[in-house]
C-alpha positions as CSV (number, residue, x, y, z in Angstrom):
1,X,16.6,9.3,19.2
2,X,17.0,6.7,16.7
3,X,14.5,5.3,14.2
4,X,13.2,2.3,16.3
5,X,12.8,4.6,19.2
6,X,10.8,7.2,16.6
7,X,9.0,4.4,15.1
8,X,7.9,2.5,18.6
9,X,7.0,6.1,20.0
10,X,4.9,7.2,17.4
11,X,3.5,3.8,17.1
12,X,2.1,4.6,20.5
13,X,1.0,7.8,19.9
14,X,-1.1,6.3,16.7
15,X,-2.9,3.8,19.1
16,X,-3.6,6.4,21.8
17,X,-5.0,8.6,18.8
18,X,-7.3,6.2,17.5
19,X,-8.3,5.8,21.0
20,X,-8.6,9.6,22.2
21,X,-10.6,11.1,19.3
22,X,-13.3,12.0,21.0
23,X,-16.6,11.9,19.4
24,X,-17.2,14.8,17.6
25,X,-13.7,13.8,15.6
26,X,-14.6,10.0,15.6
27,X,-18.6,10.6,14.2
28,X,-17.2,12.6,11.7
29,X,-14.3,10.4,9.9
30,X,-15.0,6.8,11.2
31,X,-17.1,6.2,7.5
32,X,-14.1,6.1,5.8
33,X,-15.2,8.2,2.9
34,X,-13.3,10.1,0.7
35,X,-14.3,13.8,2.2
36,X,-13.4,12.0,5.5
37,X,-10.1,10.8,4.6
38,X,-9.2,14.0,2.8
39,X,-9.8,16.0,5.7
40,X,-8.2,13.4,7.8
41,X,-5.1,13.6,5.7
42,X,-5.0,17.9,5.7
43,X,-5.2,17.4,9.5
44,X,-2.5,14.8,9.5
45,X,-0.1,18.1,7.6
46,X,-0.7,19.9,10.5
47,X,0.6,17.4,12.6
48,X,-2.7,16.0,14.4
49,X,-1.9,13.1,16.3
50,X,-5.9,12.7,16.7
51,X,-6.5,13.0,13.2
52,X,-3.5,10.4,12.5
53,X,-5.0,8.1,15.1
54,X,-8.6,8.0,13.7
55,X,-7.1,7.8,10.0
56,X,-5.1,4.9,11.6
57,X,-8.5,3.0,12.5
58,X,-10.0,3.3,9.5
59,X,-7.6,2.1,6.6
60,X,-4.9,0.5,8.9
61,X,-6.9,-2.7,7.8
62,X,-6.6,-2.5,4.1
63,X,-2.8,-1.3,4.1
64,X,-1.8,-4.1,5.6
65,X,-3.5,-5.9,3.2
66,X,-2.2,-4.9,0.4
67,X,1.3,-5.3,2.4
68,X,0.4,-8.8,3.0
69,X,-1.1,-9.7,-0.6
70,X,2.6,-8.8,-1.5
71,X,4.8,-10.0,0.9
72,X,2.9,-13.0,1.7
73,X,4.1,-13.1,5.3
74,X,2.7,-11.6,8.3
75,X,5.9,-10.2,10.4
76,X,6.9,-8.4,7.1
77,X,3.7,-7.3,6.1
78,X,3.4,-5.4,9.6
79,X,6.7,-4.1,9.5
80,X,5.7,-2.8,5.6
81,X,2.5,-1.2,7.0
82,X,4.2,1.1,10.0
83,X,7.2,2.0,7.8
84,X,4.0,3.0,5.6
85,X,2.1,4.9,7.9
86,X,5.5,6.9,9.4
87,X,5.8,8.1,5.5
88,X,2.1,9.0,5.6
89,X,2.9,11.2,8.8
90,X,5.8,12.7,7.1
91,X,4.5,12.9,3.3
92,X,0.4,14.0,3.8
93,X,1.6,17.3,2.8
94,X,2.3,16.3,-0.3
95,X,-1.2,14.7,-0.8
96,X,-3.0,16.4,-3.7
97,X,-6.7,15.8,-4.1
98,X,-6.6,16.4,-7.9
99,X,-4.4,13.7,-8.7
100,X,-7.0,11.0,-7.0
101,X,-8.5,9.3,-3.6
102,X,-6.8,9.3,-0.6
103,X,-7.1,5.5,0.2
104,X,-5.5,5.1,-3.6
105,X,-2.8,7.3,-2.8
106,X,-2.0,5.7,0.7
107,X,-2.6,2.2,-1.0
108,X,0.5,3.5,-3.5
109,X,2.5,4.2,0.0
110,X,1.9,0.5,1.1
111,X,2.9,-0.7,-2.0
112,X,6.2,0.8,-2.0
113,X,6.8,0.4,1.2
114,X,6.2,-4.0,0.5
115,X,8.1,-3.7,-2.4
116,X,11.0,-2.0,-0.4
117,X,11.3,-4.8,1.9
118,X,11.2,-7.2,-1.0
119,X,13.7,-5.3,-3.2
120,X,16.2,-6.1,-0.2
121,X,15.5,-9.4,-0.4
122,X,16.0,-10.0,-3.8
123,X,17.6,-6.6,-4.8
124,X,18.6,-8.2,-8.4
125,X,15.4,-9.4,-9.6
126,X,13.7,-6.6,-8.3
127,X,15.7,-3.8,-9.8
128,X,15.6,-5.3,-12.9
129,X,12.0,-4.5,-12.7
130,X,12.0,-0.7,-11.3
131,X,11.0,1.0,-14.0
132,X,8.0,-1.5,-14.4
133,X,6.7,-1.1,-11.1
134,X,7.5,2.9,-10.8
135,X,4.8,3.4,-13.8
136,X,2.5,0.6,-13.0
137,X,2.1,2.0,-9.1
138,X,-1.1,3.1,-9.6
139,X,-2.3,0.2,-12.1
140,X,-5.1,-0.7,-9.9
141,X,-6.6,2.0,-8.0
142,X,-4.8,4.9,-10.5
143,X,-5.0,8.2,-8.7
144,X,-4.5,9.3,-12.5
145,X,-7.0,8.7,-14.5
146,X,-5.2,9.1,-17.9
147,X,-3.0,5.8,-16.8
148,X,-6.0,3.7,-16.2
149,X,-7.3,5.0,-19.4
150,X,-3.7,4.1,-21.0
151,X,-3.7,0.8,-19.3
152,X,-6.9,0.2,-20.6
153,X,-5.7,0.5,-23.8
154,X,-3.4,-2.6,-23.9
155,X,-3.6,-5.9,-24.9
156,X,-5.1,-7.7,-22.4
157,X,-2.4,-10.3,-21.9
158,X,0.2,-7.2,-21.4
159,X,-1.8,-5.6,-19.1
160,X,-2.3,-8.6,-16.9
161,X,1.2,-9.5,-16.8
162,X,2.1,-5.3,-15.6
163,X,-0.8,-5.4,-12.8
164,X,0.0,-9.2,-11.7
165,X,3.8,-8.0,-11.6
166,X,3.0,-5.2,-9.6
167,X,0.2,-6.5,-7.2
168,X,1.8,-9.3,-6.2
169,X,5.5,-8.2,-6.3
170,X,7.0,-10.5,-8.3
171,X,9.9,-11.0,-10.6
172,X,9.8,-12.0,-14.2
173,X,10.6,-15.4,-13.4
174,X,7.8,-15.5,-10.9
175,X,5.5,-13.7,-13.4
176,X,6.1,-16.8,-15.6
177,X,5.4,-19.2,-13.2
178,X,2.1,-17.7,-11.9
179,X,0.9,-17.2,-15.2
180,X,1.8,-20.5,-16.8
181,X,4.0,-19.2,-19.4
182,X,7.5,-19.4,-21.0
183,X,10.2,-16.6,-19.4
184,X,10.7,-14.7,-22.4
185,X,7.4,-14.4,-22.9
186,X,6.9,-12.6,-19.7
187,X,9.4,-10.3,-20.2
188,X,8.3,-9.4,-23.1
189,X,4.6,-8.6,-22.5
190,X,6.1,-6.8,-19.3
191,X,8.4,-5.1,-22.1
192,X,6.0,-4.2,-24.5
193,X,3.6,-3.6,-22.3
194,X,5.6,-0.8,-20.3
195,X,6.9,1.1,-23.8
196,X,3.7,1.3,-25.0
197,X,1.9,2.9,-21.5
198,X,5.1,4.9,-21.6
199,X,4.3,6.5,-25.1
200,X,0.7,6.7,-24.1
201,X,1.8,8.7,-21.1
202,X,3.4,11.3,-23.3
203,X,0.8,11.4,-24.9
């Protein structure tokens, strides 16, 4: 079977899912909370197509958001949020509730997944800014606290220009432009910015 057929197949199973949970499953999960969603997600390790389907319905929403915000195109988001949930299925094992909320850490899966599709749009820009975006993944909902607290910690200009970078998935030209600033000056609050959460990090 190849990946469109495992990805058209299991996008039918998710819909059935989210329709078949009965309602003991559905009463308990449909809030959305983080209990919910952790339970949704140890479920989904199992291999619960039920579970999958009812976590489906409740964040499928705010994934693609976060898809679109980046992509800024409807087609691509969608495509960005079922490659997204396929490395949910495949990766909620590796979900630990120590290192943050689930719909931060699934939020982090969205993102990577929109920033994949754009990286192969514009592979040179965008590797040129790997590094950024691998430390500034969880800027804004940080599973970890101590990088919030470490973001926190620089200048504001800096940490706009990482989280604006990241958020909207742009490259340091487009960074300029959004912000109304000169190139250089980009790059080197993205620069600065990075080295310094780096060292904060190690910390």
């Amino acid at each position: 079977m190849g990946e469109m057929e495992r990805r058209a197949g299991l996008a039918r199973a998710t819909v059935a899912g989210s329709m078949a949970g009965g309602p003991t499953l559905r009463g308990r999960v449909m809030s959305g909370g983080t209990e919910s969603l952790e339970s949704l997600l140890a479920l989904v390790a199992d291999g619960d197509m039920q579970a999958f389907g009812s976590l489906y319905a409740i964040v499928a929403g705010r994934l693609l958001a976060i898809a679109l915000r980046i992509l800024r195109d409807q087609p691509a988001a969608e495509d960005a949020a079922q490659e997204a949930f396929l490395r949910i299925w495949r990766n909620a094992h590796r979900y630990e509730p120590a290192r943050g909320a689930p719909l931060a850490w699934m939020g982090v899966i969205a993102r990577n997944a929109a920033l994949d599709l754009v990286q192969s749009r514009r592979p040179a820009e965008m590797l040129e800014a790997a590094d950024t975006f691998d430390l500034a993944v969880q800027a804004v909902e940080p599973p970890d606290a101590r990088l919030g607290q470490c973001l926190k910690r620089l200048p504001p200009d800096q940490a706009k220009a990482i989280v604006t970078m990241y958020n909207e998935g742009l490259s340091h030209s487009e960074l300029a432009q959004r912000l109304a600033i000169p190139l250089g000056t980009a790059k080197s609050w993205v620069r600065r910015g990075t080295q310094s959460l780096k060292e904060c990090m190690a910390c």
